[in-house]
C-alpha positions as CSV (number, residue, x, y, z in Angstrom):
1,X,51.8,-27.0,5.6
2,X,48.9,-28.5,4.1
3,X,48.5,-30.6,0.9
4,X,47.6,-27.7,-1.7
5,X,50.7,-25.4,-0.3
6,X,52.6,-28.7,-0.9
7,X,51.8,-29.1,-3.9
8,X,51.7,-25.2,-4.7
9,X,55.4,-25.3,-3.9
10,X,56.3,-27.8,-5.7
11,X,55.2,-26.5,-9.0
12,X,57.3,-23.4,-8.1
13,X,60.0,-25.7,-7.7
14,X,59.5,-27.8,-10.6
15,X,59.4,-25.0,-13.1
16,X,62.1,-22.8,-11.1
17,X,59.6,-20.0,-11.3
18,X,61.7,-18.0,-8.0
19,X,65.4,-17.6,-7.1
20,X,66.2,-17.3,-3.5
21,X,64.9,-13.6,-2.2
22,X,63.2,-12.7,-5.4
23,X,60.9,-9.8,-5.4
24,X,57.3,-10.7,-7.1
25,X,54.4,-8.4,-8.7
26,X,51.2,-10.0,-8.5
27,X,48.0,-9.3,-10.6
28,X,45.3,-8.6,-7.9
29,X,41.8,-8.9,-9.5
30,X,40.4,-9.6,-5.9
31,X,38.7,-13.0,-6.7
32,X,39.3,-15.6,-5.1
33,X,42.6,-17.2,-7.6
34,X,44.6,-14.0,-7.1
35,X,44.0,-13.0,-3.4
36,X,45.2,-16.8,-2.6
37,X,48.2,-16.2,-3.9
38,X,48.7,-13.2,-2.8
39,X,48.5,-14.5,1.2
40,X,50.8,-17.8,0.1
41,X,53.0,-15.6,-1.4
42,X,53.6,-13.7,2.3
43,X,53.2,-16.9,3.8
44,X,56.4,-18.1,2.2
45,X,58.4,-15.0,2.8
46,X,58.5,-14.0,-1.0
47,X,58.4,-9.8,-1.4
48,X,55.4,-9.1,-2.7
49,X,54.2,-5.7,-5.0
50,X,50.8,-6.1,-5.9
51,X,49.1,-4.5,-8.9
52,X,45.4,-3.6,-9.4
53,X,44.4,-3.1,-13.0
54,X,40.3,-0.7,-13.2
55,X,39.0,-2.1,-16.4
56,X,36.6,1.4,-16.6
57,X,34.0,-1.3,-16.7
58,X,30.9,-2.9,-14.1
59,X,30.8,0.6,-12.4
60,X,30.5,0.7,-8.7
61,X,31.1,-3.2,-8.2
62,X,34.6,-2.5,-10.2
63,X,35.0,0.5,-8.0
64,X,34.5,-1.8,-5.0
65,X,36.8,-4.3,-6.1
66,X,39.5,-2.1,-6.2
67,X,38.7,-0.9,-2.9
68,X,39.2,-4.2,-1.3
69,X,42.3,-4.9,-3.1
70,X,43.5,-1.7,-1.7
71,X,42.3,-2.2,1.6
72,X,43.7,-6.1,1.9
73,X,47.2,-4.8,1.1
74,X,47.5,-2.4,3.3
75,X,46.2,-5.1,5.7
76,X,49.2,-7.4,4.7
77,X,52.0,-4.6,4.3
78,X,51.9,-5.2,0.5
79,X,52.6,-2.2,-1.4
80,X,49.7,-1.9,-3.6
81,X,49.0,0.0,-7.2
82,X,46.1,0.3,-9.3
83,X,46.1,1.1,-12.9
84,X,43.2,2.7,-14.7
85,X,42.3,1.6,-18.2
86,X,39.6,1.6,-20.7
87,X,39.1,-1.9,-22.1
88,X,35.7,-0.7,-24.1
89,X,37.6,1.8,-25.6
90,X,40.6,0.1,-26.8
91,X,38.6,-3.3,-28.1
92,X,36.5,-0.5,-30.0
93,X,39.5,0.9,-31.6
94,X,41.5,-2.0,-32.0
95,X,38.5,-4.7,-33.2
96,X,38.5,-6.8,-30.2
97,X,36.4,-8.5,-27.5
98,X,36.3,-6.7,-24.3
99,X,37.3,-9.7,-23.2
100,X,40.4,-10.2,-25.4
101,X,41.6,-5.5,-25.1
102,X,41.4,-6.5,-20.9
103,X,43.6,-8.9,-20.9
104,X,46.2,-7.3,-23.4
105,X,45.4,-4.0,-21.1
106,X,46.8,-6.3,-17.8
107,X,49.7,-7.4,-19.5
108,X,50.8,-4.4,-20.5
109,X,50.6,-3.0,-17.3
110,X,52.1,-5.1,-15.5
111,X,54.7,-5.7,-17.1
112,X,55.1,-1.7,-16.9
113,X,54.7,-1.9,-13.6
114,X,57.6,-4.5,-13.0
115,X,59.7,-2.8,-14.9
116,X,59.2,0.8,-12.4
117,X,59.1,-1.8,-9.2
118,X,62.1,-3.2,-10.1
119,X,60.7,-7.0,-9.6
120,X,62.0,-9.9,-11.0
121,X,58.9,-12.2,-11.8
122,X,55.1,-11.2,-12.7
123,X,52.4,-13.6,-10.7
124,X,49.6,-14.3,-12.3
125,X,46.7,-16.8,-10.6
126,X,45.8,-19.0,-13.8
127,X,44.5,-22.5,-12.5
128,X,44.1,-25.8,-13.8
129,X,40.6,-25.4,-15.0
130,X,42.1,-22.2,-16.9
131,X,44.2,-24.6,-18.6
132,X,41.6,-27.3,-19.0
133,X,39.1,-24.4,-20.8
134,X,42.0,-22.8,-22.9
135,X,43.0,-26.4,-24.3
136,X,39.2,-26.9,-25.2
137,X,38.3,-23.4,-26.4
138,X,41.8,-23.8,-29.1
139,X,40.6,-27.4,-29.9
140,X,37.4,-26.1,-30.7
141,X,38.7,-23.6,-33.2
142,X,41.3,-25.4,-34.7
143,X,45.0,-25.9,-33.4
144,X,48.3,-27.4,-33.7
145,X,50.5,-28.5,-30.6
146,X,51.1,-25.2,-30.1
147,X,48.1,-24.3,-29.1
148,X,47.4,-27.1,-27.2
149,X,50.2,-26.9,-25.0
150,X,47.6,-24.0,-23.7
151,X,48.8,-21.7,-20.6
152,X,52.7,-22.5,-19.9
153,X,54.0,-22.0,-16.7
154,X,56.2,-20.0,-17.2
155,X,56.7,-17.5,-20.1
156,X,59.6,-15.1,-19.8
157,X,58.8,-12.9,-16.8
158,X,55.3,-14.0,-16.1
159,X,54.8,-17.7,-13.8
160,X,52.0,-19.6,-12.9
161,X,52.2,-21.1,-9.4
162,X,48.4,-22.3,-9.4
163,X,48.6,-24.5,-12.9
164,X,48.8,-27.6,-11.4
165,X,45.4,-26.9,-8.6
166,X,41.5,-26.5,-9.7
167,X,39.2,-23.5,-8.9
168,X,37.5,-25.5,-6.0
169,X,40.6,-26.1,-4.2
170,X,41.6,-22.4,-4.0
171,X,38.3,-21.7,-3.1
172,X,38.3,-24.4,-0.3
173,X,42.1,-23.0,1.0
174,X,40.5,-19.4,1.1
175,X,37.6,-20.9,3.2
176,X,39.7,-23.2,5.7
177,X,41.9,-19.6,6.2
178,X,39.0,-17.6,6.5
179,X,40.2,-15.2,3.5
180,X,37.6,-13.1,1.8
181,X,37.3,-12.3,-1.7
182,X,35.4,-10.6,-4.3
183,X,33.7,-12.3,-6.7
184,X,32.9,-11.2,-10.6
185,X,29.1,-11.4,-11.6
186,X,30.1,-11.0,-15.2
187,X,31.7,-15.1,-14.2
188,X,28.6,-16.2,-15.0
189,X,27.4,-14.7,-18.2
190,X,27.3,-17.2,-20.5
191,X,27.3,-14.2,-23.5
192,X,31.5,-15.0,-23.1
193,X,32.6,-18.2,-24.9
194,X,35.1,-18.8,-22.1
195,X,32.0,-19.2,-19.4
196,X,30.1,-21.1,-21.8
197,X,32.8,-23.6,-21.8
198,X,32.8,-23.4,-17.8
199,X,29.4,-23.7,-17.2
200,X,27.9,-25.7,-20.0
201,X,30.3,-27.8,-22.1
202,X,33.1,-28.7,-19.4
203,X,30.3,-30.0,-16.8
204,X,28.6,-31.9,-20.3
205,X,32.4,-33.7,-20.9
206,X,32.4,-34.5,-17.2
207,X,28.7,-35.8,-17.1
208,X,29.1,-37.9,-20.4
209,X,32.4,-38.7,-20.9
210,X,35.1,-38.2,-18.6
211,X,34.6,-37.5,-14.9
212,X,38.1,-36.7,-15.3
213,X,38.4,-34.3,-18.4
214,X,39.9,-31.6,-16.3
215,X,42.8,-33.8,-15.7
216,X,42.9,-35.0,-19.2
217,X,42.7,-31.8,-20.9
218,X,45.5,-30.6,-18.3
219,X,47.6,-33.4,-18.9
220,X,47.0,-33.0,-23.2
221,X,48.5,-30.2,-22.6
222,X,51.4,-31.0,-20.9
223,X,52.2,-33.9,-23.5
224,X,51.8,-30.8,-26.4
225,X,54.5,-28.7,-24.6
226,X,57.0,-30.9,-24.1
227,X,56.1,-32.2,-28.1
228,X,56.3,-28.8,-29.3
229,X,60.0,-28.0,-26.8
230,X,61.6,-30.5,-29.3
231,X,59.6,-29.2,-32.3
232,X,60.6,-25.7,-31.7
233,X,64.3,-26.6,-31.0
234,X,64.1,-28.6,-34.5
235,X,63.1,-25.7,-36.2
236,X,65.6,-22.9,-34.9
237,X,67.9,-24.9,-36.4
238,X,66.2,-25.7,-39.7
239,X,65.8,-21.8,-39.6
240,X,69.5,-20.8,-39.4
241,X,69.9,-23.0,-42.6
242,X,67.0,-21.0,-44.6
243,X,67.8,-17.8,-43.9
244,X,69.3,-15.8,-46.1
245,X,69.8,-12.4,-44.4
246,X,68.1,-11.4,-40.9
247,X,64.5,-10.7,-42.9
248,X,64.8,-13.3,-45.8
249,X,64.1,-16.6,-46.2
250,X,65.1,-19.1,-49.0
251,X,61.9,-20.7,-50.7
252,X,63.7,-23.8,-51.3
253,X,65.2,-24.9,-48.3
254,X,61.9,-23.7,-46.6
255,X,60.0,-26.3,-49.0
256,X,62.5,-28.9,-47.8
257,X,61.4,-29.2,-44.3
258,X,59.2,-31.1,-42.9
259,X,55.2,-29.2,-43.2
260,X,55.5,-28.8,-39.3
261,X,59.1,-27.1,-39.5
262,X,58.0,-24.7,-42.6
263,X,55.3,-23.3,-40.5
264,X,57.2,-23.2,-37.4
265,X,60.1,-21.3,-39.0
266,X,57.5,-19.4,-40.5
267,X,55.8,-18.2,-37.6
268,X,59.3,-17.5,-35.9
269,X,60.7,-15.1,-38.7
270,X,56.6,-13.2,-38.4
271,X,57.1,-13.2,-34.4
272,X,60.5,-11.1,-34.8
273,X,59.5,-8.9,-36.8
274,X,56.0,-8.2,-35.3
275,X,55.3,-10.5,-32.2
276,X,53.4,-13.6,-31.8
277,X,50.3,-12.0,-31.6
278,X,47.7,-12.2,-33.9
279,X,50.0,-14.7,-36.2
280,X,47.6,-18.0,-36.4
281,X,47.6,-21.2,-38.6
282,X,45.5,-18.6,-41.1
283,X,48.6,-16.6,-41.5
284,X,50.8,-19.0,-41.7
285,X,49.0,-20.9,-44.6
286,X,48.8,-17.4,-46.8
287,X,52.4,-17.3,-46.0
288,X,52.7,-20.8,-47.7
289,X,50.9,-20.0,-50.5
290,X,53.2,-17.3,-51.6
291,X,56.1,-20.3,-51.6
292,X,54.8,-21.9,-55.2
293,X,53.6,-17.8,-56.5
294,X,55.0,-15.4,-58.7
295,X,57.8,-13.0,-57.6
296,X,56.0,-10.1,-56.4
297,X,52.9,-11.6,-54.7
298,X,52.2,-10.4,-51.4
299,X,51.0,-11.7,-48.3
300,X,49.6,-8.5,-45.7
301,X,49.2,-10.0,-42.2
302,X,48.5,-8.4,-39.1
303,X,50.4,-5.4,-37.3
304,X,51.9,-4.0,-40.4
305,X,53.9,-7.5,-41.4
306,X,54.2,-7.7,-45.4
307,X,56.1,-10.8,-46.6
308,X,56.9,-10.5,-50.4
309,X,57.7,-13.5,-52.9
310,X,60.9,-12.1,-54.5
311,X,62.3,-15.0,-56.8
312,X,63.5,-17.4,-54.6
313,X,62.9,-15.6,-51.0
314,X,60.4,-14.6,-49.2
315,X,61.0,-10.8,-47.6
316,X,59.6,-9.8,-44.9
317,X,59.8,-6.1,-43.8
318,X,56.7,-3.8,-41.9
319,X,54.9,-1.1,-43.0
320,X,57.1,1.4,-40.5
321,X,59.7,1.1,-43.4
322,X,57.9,2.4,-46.2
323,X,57.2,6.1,-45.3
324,X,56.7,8.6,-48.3
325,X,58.6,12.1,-48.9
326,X,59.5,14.0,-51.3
327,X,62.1,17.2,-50.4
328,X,62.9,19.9,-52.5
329,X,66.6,20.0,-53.5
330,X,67.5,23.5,-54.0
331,X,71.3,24.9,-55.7
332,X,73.6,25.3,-52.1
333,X,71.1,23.5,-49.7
334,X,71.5,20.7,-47.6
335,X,68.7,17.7,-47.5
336,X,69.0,15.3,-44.3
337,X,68.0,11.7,-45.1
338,X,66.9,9.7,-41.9
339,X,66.3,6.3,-43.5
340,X,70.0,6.3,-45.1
341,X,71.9,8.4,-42.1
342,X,73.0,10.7,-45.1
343,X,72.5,14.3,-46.7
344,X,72.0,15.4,-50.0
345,X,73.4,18.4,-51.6
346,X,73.4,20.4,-55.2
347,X,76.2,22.5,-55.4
348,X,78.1,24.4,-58.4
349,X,81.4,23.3,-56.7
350,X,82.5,20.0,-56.7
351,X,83.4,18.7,-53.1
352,X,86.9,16.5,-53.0
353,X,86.4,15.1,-49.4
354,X,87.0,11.5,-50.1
355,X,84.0,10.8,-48.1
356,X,81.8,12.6,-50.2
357,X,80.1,10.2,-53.2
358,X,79.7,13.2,-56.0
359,X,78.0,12.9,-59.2
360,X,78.5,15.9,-62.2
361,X,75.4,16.7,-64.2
362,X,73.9,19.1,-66.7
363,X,73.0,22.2,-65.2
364,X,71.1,22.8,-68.1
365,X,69.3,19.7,-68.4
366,X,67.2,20.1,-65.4
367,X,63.5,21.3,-66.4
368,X,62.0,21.5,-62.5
369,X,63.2,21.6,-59.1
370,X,65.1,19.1,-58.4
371,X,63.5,16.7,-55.4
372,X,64.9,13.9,-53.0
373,X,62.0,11.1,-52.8
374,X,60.4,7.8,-52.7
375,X,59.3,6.3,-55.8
376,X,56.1,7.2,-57.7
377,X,54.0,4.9,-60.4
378,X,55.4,6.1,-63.9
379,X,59.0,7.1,-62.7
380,X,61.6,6.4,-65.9
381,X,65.2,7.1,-65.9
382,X,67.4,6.8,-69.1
383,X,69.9,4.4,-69.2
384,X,72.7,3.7,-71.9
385,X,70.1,1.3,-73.6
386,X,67.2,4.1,-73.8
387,X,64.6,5.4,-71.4
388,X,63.1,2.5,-69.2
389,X,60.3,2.7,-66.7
390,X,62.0,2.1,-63.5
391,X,59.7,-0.4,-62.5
392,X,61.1,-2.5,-65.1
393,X,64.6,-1.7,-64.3
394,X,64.3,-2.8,-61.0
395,X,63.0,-5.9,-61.8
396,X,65.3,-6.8,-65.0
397,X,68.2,-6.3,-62.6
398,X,66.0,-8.1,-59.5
399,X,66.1,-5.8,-57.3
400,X,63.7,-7.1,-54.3
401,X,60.8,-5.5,-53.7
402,X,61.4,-4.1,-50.3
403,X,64.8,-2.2,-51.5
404,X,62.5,-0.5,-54.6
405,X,60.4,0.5,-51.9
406,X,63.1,1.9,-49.2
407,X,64.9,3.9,-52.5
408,X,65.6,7.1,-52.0
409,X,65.6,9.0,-55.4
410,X,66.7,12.2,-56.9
411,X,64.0,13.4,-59.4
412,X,62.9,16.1,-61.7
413,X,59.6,15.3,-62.0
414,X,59.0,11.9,-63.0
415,X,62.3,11.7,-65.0
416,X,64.8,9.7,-62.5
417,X,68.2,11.7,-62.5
418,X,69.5,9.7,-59.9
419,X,68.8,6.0,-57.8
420,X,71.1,7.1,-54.3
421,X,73.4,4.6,-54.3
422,X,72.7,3.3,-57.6
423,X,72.3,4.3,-61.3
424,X,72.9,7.9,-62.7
425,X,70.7,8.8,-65.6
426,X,72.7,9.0,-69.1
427,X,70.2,12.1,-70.1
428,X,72.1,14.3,-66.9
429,X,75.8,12.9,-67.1
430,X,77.1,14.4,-70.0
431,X,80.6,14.9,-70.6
432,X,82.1,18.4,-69.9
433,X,78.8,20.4,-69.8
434,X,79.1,23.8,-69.7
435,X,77.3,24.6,-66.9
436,X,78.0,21.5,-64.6
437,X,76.1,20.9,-61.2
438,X,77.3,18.2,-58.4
439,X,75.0,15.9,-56.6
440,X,76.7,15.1,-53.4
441,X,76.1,12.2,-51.0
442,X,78.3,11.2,-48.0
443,X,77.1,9.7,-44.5
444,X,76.5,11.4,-41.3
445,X,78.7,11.3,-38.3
446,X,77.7,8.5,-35.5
């Protein structure tokens, strides 16, 4: 076994990336990173699935590259997959780079593709000089340790066997071993930021600075990790003391913490409820702001995330919770209530299951048809007090935002007869009408 298997193994080891007779799928581009792994990976016995992703871009040399993949697996015994996507499509349709919808495109199918194989790790060739451009390109832009810290080794699923070796040395292990490989013209286009870093700025450092800045950026990042391990533990903990419920956050413990525990905590209550994704220092920073605001400012953040100031909280909910309806509640019919896991009903006959929630009204006081809705600007409902926009009812009693928005009412036109759950309006609940109806709530079975 030569020195780069040596030391190949040992970051396996180090980072416990395998258990003994773990199966593995690996992302097979067909460049030079991935197929070395690939014949290590038989080398050492592992079990092998390899996956091919089709980009739908570079045409016939894409084409070709998916033929070799194909053709070295059946060479090996691997059993081999390839996965069609269009990367110009989605970045269209989603506002990305090509660069950036291919690689979300990869990840999504391979972790698919696990999950049909049955496999227990993904294998993905990222080297040191990966790392060393990653640290650079976030530096460049602005970043926190986070960021730093750069590629991880291992990340749930997914490991990194090749973190700790450069480019050149795969590509001297493939030579040595005779192992062919495709290689990427689009590498060299300097149009993409991270090849302008490869080929220009990395080779600059080197020339001017640091011979060594490969191994310094590397080992920057290696410091950031293990900084932001203990940072991250710090704030889990800091977090359980905040919270208030699992989407709410108290604004004054928050402001408590340390500036690099608020946006930590911060960052971990937008991850849960959206993912990690797309949630950057900018985010964060808006979601600060709305700490020393007004109750009822608003921060809108990527994937549908909406983090409200309500008093002394912050809220967080997504847009998946605030779907508009409005049904038609008709005398002797039944309305079904997803968001609530409950049905409506008007009757004439009042219903004395003591799992029913019934509320008398006027018959006669009703002036439309009666409808089961979300809120609308201009709703009022008349309390014992006089008529009050409900707007202003909700926030005299502070009611949070995101429950205002999740209400489910029972209207007759913009006149509130009745918040579910909540207030019954005085104008409807007379005493001993004489033509009584009977609003009537009760859960459905589980």
């Amino acid at each position: 076994m030569n020195s780069f298997e040596t030391r190949v193994l040992a970051t396996i080891k180090t980072h416990e990336m395998l258990a003994q007779d773990e199966g593995v799928l690996l992302g097979l581009s067909g460049g030079a990173d991935s197929v070395a792994l690939l014949h290590m990976l038989c080398a050492i016995g592992v079990g092998v699935t390899a996956l091919h992703v089709h980009h739908g871009l570079r045409g016939l040399e894409a084409d070709a590259d998916e033929a070799f993949c194909h053709a070295l697996c059946e060479k090996l015994g691997v059993a081999y997959e390839c996965v069609h996507v269009n990367a110009a499509d989605y970045a269209q349709a989603h506002s990305l780079t090509v660069e950036e919808a291919g690689r979300i495109l990869r990840y999504e199918a391979l972790k698919t593709a696990q999950a049909t194989a049955g496999t227990g790790k993904i294998a993905v060739a990222h080297h040191r000089d990966d790392q060393s451009e990653t640290v650079l390109m976030r530096l460049a832009r602005g970043t926190g340790t986070l960021g730093l810290a750069g590629i991880p080794y291992v990340r749930g699923a997914i490991i990194r066997p090749f973190l700790d070796v450069t480019r050149a040395e795969i590509e001297s292990y493939c030579a040595a071993h005779a192992y062919a490989y495709r290689t990427d013209a689009t590498n060299t286009d300097t149009a993409y930021t991270r090849n302008k870093i490869r080929h220009h700025i990395l080779p600059f450092l080197a020339e001017e600075l640091n011979p060594a800045i490969g191994d310094a950026l590397a080992r920057t990042a290696q410091l950031a990790a293990e900084d932001n391990e203990v940072l991250d533990t710090l704030s889990r903990e800091a977090l359980i003391q905040c919270r208030r419920s699992g989407d709410e956050l108290s604004i004054p413990l928050l402001l408590k913490q340390p500036a690099a525990i608020q946006r930590r905590i911060l960052r971990m209550m937008a991850s849960e409820a959206v993912g990690a994704r797309d949630i950057g220092l900018t985010q964060i920073d808006a979601l600060l702001a709305l700490c020393g605001g007004q109750t009822g400012k608003e921060a809108h953040l990527p994937r549908g995330l909406i983090v409200s100031c309500v008093y002394d909280r912050l809220v967080f909910r997504t847009t998946k919770h605030d779907a508009v309806f409005a049904i038609p509640l008709l005398m002797g019919k039944h309305v079904r209530i997803p968001s609530v896991n409950a049905t409506i009903a008007l009757t004439q006959t009042k219903n004395t299951h003591k799992k029913h929630c019934t509320n008398q009204i006027d018959c006669d006081k009703i002036r439309n048809t009666l409808s089961v809705r979300t809120r609308r600007p201009g709703d009022f409902i008349v309390t014992a007090g006089g008529t009050k926009k409900l707007k202003k009812l909700w926030i005299d009693c502070k009611v949070p935002r995101e429950a205002r928005e999740s209400a489910v009412l029972v209207c007759d036109g913009a006149e509130v007869v009745w918040i579910v759950g909540g207030a019954l309006s005085s104008r409807y609940a007379t005493a001993d009408p004489v033509n009584p109806a009977y609003i009537e709530l009760w859960e459905e079975e589980k």
